[in-house]
DSSP file (Angstrom, degrees, kcal/mol; ACC not computed):
  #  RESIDUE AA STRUCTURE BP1 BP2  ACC     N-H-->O    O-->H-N    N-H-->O    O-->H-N    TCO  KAPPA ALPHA  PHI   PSI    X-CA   Y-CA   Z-CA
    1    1 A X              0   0    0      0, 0.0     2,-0.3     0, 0.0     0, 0.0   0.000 360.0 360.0 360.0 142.5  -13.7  101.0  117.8
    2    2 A X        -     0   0    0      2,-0.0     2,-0.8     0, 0.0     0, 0.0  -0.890 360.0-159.4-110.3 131.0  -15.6  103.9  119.8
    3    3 A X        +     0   0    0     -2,-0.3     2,-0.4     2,-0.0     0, 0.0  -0.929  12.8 177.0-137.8 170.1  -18.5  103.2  121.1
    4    4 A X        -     0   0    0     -2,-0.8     2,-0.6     2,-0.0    -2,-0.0  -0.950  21.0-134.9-136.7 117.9  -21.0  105.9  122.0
    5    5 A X        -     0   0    0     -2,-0.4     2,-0.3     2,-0.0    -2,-0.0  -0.980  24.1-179.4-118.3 123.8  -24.9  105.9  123.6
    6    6 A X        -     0   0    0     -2,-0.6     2,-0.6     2,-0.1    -2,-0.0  -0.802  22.0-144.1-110.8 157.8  -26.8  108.0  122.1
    7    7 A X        +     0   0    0     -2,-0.3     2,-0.3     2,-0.0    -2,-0.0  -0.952  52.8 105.2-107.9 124.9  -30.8  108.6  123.1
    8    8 A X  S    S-     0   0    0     -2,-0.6     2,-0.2     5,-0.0     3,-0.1  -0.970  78.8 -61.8-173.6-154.1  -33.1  109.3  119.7
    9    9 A X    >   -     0   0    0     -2,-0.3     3,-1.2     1,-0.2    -2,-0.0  -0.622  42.1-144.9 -93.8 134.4  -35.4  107.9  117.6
   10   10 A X  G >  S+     0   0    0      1,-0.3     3,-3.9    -2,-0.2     2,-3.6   0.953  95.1  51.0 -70.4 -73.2  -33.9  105.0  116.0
   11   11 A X  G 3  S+     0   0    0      1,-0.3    -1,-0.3    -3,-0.1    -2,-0.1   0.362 102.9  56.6 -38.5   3.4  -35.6  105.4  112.7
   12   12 A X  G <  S+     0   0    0     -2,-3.6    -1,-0.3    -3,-1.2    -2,-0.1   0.028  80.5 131.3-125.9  11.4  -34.8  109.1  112.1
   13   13 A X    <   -     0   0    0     -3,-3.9     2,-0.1    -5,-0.1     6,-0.0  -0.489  67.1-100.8 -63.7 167.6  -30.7  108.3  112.5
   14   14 A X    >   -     0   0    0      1,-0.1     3,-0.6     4,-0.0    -2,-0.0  -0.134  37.9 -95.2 -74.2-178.8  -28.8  109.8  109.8
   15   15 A X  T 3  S+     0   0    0      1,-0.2    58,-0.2    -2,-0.1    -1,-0.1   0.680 113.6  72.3 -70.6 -27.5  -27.6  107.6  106.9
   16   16 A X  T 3  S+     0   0    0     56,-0.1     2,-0.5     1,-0.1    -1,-0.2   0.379  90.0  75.9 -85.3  13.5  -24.0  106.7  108.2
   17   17 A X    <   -     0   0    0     -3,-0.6    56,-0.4    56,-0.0     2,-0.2  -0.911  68.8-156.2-121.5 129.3  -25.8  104.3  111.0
   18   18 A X        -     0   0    0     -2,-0.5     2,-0.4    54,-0.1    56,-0.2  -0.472  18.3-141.4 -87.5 170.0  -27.0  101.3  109.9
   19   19 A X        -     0   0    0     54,-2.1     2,-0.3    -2,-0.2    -1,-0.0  -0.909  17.0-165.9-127.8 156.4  -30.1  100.0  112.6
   20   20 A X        +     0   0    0     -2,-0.4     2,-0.2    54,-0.2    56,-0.2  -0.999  12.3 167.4-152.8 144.4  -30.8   96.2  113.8
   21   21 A X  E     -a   76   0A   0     54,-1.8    56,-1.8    -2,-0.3     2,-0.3  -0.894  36.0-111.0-163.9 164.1  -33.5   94.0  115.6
   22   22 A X  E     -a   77   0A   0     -2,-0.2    13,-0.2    54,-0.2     2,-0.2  -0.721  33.1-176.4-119.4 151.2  -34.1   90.9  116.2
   23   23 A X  E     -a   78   0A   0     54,-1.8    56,-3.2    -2,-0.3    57,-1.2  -0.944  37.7 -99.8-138.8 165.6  -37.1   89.1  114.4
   24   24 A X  E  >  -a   80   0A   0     -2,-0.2     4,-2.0    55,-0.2    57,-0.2  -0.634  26.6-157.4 -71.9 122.2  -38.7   85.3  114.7
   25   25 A X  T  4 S+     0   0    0     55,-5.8    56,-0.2    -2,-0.5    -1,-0.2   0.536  90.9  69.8 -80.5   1.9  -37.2   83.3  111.3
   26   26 A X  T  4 S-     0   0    0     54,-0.5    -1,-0.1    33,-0.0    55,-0.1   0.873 120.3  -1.4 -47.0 -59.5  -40.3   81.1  111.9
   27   27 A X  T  4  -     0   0    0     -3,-0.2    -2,-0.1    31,-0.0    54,-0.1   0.659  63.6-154.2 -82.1 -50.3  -42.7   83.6  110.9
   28   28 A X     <  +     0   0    0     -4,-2.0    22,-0.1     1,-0.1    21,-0.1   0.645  41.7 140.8  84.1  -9.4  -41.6   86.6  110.0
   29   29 A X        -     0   0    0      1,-0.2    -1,-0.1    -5,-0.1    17,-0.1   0.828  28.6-172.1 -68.5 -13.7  -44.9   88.8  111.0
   30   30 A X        +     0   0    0     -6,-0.2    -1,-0.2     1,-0.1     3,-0.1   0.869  31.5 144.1   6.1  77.9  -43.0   91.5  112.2
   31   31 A X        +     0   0    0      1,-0.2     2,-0.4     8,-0.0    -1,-0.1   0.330  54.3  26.2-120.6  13.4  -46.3   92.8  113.3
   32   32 A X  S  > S+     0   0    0      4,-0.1     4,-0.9     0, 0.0     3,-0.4  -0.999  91.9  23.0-147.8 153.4  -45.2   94.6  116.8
   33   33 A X  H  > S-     0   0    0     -2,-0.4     4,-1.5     1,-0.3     0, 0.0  -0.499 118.7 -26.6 108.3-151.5  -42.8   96.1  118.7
   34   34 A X  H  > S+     0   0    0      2,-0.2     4,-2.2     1,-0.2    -1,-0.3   0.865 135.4  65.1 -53.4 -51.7  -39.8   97.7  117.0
   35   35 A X  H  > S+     0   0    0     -3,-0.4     4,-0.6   -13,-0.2    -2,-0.2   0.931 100.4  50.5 -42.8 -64.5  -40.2   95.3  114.1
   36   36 A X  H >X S+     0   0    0     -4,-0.9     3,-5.4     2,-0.2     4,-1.8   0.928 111.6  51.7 -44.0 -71.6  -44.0   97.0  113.2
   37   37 A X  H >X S+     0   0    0     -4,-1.5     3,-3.4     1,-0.3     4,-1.1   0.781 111.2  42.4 -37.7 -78.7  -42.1  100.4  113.4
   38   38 A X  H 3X S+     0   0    0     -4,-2.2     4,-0.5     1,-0.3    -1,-0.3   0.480 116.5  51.0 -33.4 -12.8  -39.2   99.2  110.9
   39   39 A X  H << S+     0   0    0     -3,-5.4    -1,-0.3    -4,-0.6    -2,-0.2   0.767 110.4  47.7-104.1 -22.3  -42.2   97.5  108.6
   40   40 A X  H X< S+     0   0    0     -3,-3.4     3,-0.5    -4,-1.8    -2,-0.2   0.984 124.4  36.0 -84.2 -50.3  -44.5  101.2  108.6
   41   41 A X  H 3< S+     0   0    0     -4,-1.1     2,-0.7     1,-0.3    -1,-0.2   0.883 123.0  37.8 -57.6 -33.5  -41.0  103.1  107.6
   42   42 A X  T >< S-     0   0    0     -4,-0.5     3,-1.7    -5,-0.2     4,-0.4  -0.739  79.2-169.3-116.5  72.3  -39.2  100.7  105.3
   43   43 A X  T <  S+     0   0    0     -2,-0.7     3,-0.3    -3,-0.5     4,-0.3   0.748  83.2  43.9 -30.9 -41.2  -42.5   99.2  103.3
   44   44 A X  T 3> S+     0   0    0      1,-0.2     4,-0.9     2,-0.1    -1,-0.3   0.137  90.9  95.5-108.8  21.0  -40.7   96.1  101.3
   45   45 A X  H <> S+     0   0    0     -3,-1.7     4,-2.5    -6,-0.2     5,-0.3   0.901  82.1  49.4 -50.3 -44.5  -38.8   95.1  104.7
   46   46 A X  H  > S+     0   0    0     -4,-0.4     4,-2.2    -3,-0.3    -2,-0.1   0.874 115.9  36.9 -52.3 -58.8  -41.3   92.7  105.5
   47   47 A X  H  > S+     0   0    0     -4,-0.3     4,-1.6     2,-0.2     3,-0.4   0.996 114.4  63.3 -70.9 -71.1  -41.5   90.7  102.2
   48   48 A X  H >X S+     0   0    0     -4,-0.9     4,-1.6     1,-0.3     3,-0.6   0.758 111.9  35.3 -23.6 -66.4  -37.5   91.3  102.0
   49   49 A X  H 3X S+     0   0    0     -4,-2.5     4,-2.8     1,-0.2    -1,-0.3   0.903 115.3  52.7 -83.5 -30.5  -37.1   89.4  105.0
   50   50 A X  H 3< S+     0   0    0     -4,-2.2     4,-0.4    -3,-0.4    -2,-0.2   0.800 116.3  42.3 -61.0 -16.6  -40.0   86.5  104.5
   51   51 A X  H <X S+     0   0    0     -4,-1.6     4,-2.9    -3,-0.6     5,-0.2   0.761 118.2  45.8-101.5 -21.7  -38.7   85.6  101.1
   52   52 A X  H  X S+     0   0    0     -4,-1.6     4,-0.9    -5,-0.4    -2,-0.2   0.825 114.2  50.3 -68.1 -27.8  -34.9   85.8  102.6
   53   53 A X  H  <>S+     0   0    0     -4,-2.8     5,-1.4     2,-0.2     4,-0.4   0.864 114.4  49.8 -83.7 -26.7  -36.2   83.7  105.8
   54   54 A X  H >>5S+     0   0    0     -4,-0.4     3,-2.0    -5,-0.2     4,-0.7   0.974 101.6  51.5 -78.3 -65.5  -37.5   81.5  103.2
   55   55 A X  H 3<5S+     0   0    0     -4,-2.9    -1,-0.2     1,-0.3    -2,-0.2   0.787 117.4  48.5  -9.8 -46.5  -34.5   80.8  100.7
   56   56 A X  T 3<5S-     0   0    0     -4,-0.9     3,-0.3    -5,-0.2    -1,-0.3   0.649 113.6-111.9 -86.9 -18.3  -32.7   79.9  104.0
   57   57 A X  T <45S-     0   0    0     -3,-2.0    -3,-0.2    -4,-0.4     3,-0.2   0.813  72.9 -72.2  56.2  52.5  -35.5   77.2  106.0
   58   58 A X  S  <<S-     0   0    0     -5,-1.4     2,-0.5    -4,-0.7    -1,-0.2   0.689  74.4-161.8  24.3  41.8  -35.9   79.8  108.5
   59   59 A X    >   -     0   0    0     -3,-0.3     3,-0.8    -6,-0.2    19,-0.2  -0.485  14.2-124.1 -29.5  67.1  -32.6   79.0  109.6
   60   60 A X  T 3  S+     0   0    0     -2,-0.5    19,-0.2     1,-0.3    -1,-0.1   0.090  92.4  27.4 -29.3 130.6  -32.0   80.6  113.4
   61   61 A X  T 3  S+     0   0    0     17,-3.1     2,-0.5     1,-0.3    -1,-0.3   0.640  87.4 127.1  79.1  25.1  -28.7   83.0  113.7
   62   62 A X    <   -     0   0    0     -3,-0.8    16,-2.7    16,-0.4     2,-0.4  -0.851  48.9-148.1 -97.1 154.0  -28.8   84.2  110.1
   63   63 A X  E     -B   77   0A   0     -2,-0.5    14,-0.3    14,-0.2     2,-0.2  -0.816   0.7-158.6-131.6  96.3  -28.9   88.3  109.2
   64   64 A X  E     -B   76   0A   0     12,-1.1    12,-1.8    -2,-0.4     2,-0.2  -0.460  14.5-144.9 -76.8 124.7  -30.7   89.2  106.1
   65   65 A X  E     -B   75   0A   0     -2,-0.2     2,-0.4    10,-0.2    10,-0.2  -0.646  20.7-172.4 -83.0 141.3  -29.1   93.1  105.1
   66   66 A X  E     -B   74   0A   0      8,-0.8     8,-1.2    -2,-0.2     2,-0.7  -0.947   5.1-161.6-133.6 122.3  -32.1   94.9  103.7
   67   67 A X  E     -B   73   0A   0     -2,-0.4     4,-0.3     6,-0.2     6,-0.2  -0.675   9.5-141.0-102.0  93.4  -31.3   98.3  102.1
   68   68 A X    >   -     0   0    0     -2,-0.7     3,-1.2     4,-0.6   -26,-0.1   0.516  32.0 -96.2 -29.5 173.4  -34.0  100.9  101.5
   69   69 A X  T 3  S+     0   0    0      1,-0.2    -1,-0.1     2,-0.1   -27,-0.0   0.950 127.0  48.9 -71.9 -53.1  -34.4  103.2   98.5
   70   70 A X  T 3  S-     0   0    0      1,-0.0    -1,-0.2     2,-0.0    -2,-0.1   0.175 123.0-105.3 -72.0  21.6  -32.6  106.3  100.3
   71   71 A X    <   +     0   0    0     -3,-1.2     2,-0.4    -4,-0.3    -2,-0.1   0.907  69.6 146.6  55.6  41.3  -29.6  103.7  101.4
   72   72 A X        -     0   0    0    -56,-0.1    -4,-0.6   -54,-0.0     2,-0.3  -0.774  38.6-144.9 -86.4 158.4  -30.4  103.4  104.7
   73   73 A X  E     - B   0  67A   0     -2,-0.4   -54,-2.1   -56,-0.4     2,-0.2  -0.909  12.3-165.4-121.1 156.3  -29.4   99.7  105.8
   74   74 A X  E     - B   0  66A   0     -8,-1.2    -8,-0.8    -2,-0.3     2,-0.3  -0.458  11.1-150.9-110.5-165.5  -31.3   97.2  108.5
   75   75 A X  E     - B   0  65A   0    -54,-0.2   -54,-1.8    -2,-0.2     2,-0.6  -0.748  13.5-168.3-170.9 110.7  -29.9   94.1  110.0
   76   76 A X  E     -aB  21  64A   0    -12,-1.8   -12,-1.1    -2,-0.3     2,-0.4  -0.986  10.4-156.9-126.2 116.3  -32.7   91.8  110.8
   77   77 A X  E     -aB  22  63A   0    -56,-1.8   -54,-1.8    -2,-0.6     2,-0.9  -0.882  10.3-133.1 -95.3 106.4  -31.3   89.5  112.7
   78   78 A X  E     +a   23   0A   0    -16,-2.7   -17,-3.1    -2,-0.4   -16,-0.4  -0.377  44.0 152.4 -77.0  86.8  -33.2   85.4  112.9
   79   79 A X  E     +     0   0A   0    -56,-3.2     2,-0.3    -2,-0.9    -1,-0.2   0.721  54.1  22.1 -95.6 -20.1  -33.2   84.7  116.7
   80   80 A X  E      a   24   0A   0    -57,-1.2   -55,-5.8     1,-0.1   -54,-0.5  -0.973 360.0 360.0-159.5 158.4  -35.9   82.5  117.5
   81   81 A X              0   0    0     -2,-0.3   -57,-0.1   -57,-0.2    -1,-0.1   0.089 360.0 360.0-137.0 360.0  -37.9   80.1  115.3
């Protein structure tokens, strides 16, 4: 494995990187930070992960895969409850 830092805007990588953050499985609001960014670009991320956090008991250390329309992928990773 290589591994590489790059600086740009995470949301405008090309398609062959998938992106990841960590969100509350308690909640869900992803209403700030990084999360808010990922919710204005990727519209059904939000729901995608509240109904995944839900299925689960809002289960700490799970990662619901969400894949967008153009096949980009996220990793929202359930750190804190």
């Amino acid at each position: 494995m290589q591994f590489k830092i790059i600086q740009h805007d995470l949301l405008k990588m090309p398609k062959e990187y998938v992106m990841a953050h960590n969100i509350d499985s308690g909640e869900t609001a992803m209403g700030a930070g990084v999360a808010l960014a990922f919710c204005k670009t990727f519209p059904s991320l939000r729901g995608h992960c509240k109904l995944y956090a839900s299925e689960h008991n809002h289960q700490v250390g799970l990662t619901c895969r969400y894949v967008s329309l153009d096949d980009r992928v996220v990793y929202n990773m359930f750190t804190t409850k």
